[in-house]
N, C-alpha and C positions, 0 to 999 in steps of 0.2 A: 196535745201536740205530737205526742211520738205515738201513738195511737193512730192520728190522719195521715203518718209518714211513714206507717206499713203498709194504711191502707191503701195508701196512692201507688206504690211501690206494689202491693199484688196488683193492683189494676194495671197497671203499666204490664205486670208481666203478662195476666191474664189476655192482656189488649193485644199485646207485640210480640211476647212469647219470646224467649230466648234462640238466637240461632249459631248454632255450634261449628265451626270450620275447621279447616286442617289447620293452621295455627290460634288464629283470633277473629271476634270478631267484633265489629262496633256498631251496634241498635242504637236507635232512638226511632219516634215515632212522630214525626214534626215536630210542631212547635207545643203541642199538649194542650192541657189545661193551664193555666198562668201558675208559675212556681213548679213546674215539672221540669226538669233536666233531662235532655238526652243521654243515655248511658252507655257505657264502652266496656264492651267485655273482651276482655283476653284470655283464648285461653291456647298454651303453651307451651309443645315438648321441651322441655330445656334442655333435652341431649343433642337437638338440634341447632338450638338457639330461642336469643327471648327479643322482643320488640319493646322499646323505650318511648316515651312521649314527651314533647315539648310543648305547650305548658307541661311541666311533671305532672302526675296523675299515674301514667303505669309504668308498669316497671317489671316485665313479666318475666315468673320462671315458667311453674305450671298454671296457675290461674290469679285471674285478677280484674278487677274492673272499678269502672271510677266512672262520676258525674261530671259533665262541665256545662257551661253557660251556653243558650242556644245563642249560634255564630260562631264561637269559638272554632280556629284553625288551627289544626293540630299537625304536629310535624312528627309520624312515625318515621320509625325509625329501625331497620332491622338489622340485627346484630347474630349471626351465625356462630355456633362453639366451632370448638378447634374438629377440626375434618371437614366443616361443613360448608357450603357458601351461600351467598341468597338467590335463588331462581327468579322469583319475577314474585309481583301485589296478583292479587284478582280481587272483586266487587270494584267497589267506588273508585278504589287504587289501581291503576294498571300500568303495565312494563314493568323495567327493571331502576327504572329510579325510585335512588334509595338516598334520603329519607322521602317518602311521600306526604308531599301537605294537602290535607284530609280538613274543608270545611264542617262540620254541625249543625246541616238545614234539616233536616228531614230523617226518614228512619238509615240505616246506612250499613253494610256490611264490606269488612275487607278482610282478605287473609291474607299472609306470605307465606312463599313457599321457599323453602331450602332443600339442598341437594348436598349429596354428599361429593366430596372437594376431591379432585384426582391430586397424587403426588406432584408436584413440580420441582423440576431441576435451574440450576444455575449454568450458563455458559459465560465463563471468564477473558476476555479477549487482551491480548496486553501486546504493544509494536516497541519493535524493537528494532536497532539498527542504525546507520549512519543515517537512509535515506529517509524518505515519508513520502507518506500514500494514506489511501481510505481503506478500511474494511468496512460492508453492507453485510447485513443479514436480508434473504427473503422474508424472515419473521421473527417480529419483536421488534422492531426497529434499533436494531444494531447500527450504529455510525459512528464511528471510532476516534477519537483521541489518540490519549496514546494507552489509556484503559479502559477497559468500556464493559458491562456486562449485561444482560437480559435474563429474565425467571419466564419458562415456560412447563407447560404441561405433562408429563408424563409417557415418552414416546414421539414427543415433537421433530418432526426430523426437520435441520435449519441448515442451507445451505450459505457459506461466506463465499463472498467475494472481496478482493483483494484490487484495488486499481493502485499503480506507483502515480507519483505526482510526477511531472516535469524534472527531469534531469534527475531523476530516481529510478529505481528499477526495483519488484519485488523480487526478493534473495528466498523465500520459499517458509512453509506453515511448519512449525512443529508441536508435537504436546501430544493432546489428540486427534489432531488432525496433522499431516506429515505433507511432505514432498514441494517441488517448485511449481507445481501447476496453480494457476490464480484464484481457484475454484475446489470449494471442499465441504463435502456432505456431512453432515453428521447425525447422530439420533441421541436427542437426552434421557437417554435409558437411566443417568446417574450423570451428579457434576462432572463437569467439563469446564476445561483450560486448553487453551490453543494462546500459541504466539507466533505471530505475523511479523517477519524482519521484511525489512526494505534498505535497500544499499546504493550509493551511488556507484554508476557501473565503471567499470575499469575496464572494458573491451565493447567490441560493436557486437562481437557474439551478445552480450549480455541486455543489449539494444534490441536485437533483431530476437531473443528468444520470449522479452516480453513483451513485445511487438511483431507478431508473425507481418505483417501488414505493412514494416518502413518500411519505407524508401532511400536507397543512396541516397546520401546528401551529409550535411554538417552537424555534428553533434558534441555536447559536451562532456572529456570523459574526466574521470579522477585516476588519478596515480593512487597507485594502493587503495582505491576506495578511500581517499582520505579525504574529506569536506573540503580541506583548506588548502588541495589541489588540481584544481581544474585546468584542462588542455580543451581547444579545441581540435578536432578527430574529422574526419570525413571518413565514411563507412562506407563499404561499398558490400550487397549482401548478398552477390551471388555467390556459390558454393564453388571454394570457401569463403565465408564471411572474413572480413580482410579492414582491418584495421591501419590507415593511414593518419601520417602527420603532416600537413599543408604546408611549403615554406614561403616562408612569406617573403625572402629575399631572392628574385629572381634574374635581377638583371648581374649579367655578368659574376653569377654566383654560383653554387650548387650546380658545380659540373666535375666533370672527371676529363681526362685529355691524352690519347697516345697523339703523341708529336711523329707522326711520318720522316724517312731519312735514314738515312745508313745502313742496316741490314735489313728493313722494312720498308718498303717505300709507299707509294699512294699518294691519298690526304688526309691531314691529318682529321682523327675521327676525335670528336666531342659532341658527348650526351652531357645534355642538360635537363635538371629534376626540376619538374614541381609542386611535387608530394612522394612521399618516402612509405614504404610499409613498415610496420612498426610492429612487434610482439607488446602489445599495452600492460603486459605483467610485468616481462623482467625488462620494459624499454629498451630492446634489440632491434637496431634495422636491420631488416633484410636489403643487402645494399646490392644483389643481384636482379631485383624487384624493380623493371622499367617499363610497368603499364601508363605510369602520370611521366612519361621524360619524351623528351625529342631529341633527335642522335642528326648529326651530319659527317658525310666526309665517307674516304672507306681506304683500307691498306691494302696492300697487296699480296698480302695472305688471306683475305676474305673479310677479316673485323671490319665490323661497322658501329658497335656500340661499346659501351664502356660502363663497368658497376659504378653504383655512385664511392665518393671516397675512394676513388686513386687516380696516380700518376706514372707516365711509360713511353719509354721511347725503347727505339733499337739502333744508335746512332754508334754507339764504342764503348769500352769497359770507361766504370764510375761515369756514366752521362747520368747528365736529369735536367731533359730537356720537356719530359712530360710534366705536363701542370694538373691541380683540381684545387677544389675548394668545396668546403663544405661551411655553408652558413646558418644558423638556428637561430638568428636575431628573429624579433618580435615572436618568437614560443617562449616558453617556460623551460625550456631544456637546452642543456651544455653537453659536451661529449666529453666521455670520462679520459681522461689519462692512458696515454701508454695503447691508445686505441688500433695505433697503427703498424705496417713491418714491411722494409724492403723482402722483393723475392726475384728471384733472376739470376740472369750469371754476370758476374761482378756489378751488381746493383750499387746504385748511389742517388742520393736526394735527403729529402728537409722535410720536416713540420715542423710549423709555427703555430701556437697556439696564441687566440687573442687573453689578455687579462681574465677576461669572462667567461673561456673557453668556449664560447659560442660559436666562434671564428677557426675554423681549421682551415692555412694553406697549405699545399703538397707541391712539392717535385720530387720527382721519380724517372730512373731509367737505368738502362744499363746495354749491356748487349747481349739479348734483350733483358731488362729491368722495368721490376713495378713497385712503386710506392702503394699499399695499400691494406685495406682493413683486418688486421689480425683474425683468422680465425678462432673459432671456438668449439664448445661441445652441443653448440646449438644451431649449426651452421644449418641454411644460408642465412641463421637473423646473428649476427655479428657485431655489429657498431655500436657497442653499450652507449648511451646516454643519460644523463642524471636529472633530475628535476630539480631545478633551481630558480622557481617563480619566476612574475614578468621583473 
C-alpha cells in the first residue's frame, strides 16, 4: 500500500513535474488515474506574505502543499506581512480579487503577487461652530459630519472644499490648513488635522464674502452670531456692502418732521423711512442713511429732508411743534434708553416711549430746536437698538 503511494506520486511527478512561481503554485493533471488527487503546491516568501486555503489544506509560510478531492473549490486567500500589500493572482486566478475561488478540474497553476506597501497618512477633519455646512474632499471620499477622517498614500495631495448650508456662512480652516477662503490644498507628507468653522452670519458683508455672486435682496442675519437670534436683513451689495433693517410699520409711522412757521417758513418737510441702515455688530443706525425714505415738503432755507429719529420746528423759544416717530413693531428690536437729546437754542420737546420700547414718539423745536438721536463715537451709526425677539 505505501509502496503504490510513492509510486503513484513519482509518476505524478514524473508525468506533471513540478512548477515553481513567484509565490505558489497549484498542479494537478486532470482528472488521473482513479484515486489520484490533484496537488497544490505552495511555495512562499513569508517576508512578503503567506496564502491560506478554504477547505484548510495550506497554510503557507515558505513551502507547502496538499491533496484535495478532484472538483474541489478552493477559496485562496492572500494575506500580505506588515509593509506589504497584494498586487494582483496570475495563472487560473486573475485581478485583484482577493480571496480567489480556484475550481480542481484539470492541471492548474496560480501565483500571487505582492508589493511593497507606501506609507499612509491620516487627514482628521472636525466642524466646528454655530453654523453647518459640508466639507468634500477631491480624494478619499471626505464628506463630513461633524468628524470625519480618510487614510491615504504617502504624498497625496487632497484638496477640501467647504460649502456653508443655508443661513450659514463658512467663518474659515485652521490647523493645517489656515485662512477664510472655502478651498484648501494640502499634501499628506505626515498626519493632518484641519477644522472647518461655520457661523451664522451677523452682517451682509459676511453674505456677500461667501457668496461673491448674491444678489440684493432679503436675508437672514443673527445678532451676535447667536442661533437663537435671527433678524430679517435686506443687503444691498454694492461697495459698500450695507446692511439694512426693513420696517415693517409704514403707514403713518417711521418719519421724522420739521414743522415750517415762525423763524423758518416754507412747508413743512417729512421723510418717511422704509428701511434703516443698521451696523449688524453693535446694532447702531445710521439715521442720516435715506437711500429706502421718501421726503416731501421744503423750508425756506433750502431743507428738504430730515434724519430718521427727530423732531424741529423754528416757531419761538421752548416750541415743539416738530413731530417723529420711530416704530420697530414686527422686528425683534427695541431702542435702548436715553437714545435721544434736544439741541437748539432754547429747545423743548418730549419722548415717549412705548412699554416695549418699540415705539418711540418725538416732539421737538425751539428757535430753532431739534429733538434728536444722541450722538456717539461711532457717529453717523447712532441710534443704539437692543434685541429683544419677536
Amino acid at each position: 500500500m505505501y509502496i503504490d503511494s510513492v509510486r503513484r506520486r513519482r509518476f505524478h511527478e514524473a508525468l506533471c513535474g513540478w512548477s515553481t512561481v513567484f509565490l505558489f503554485s497549484a498542479v494537478g493533471c486532470g482528472s488521473g488515474p482513479a484515486g489520484v488527487l490533484p496537488a497544490l503546491r505552495v511555495e512562499s516568501d513569508a517576508a512578503q506574505g503567506t496564502v491560506v486555503s478554504e477547505p484548510l489544506g495550506i497554510s503557507c509560510g515558505s513551502l507547502c502543499q496538499a491533496e484535495f478531492p478532484i472538483g474541489t473549490t478552493l477559496s485562496l486567500r492572500a494575506l500580505p506581512a506588515a509593509g506589504f500589500e497584494f498586487d494582483s493572482w496570475q495563472g487560473a486566478c486573475r485581478g485583484q480579487g482577493n480571496p480567489c475561488l480556484l475550481p480542481l478540474a484539470e492541471s492548474t497553476t496560480v501565483s500571487a503577487r505582492f508589493r511593497a506597501s507606501s506609507p499612509s497618512h491620516s487627514l482628521l477633519l472636525t466642524k466646528l461652530g454655530s453654523g453647518t455646512g459640508l466639507v468634500q474632499s477631491d480624494s478619499g471620499g471626505l464628506s463630513c459630519g461633524s468628524t470625519c477622517s480618510l487614510q491615504a498614500g504617502q504624498g497625496t495631495v487632497v484638496t477640501l472644499r467647504a460649502q456653508a448650508d443655508r443661513e450659514s456662512v463658512f467663518a474659515g480652516f485652521s490647523g493645517d490648513c489656515t485662512g477664510s477662503e472655502p478651498t484648501c490644498t494640502l499634501t499628506l507628507d505626515r498626519d493632518r488635522s484641519v477644522v472647518a468653522t461655520f457661523a451664522k452670519p451677523i452682517g451682509c458683508d459676511e453674505i456677500k464674502a461667501n457668496d461673491p455672486q448674491a444678489q440684493d435682496g432679503s436675508f437672514t442675519l443673527f445678532a451676535q452670531g447667536d442661533p437663537s437670534k435671527p433678524w430679517s436683513a435686506y443687503c444691498s451689495f454694492a461697495d459698500p456692502v450695507s446692511t439694512y433693517l426693513p420696517l415693517v410699520n409704514t403707514n403713518n409711522a417711521n418719519f421724522s418732521q420739521y414743522t415750517a412757521g415762525g423763524g423758518i417758513g416754507g412747508t413743512n418737510v417729512r421723510t418717511a423711512f422704509q428701511r434703516v441702515r443698521i451696523d449688524p455688530k453693535k446694532l447702531l443706525v445710521n439715521e442720516g442713511d435715506r437711500r429706502f425714505s421718501i421726503s416731501v415738503g421744503r423750508l425756506s432755507d433750502g431743507t428738504s429732508a430730515m434724519n430718521y429719529g427727530a423732531a424741529a420746528d423754528c416757531f419761538n423759544t421752548n416750541s415743539s411743534r416738530g413731530i417723529g416717530n420711530v416704530d420697530l413693531t414686527g422686528t425683534p428690536f427695541a431702542v435702548a434708553p436715553n437714545a435721544f437729546v434736544l439741541t437748539g437754542y432754547v429747545p423743548a420737546g418730549r419722548v415717549t416711549y412705548s412699554a416695549n420700547n418699540q415705539i418711540v414718539n418725538l416732539t421737538g423745536g425751539g428757535f430753532c430746536g431739534f429733538q434728536m438721536v444722541r450722538k456717539g463715537s461711532d457717529n453717523p451709526f447712532n441710534l443704539q437698538l437692543e434685541y429683544v425677539g419677536q
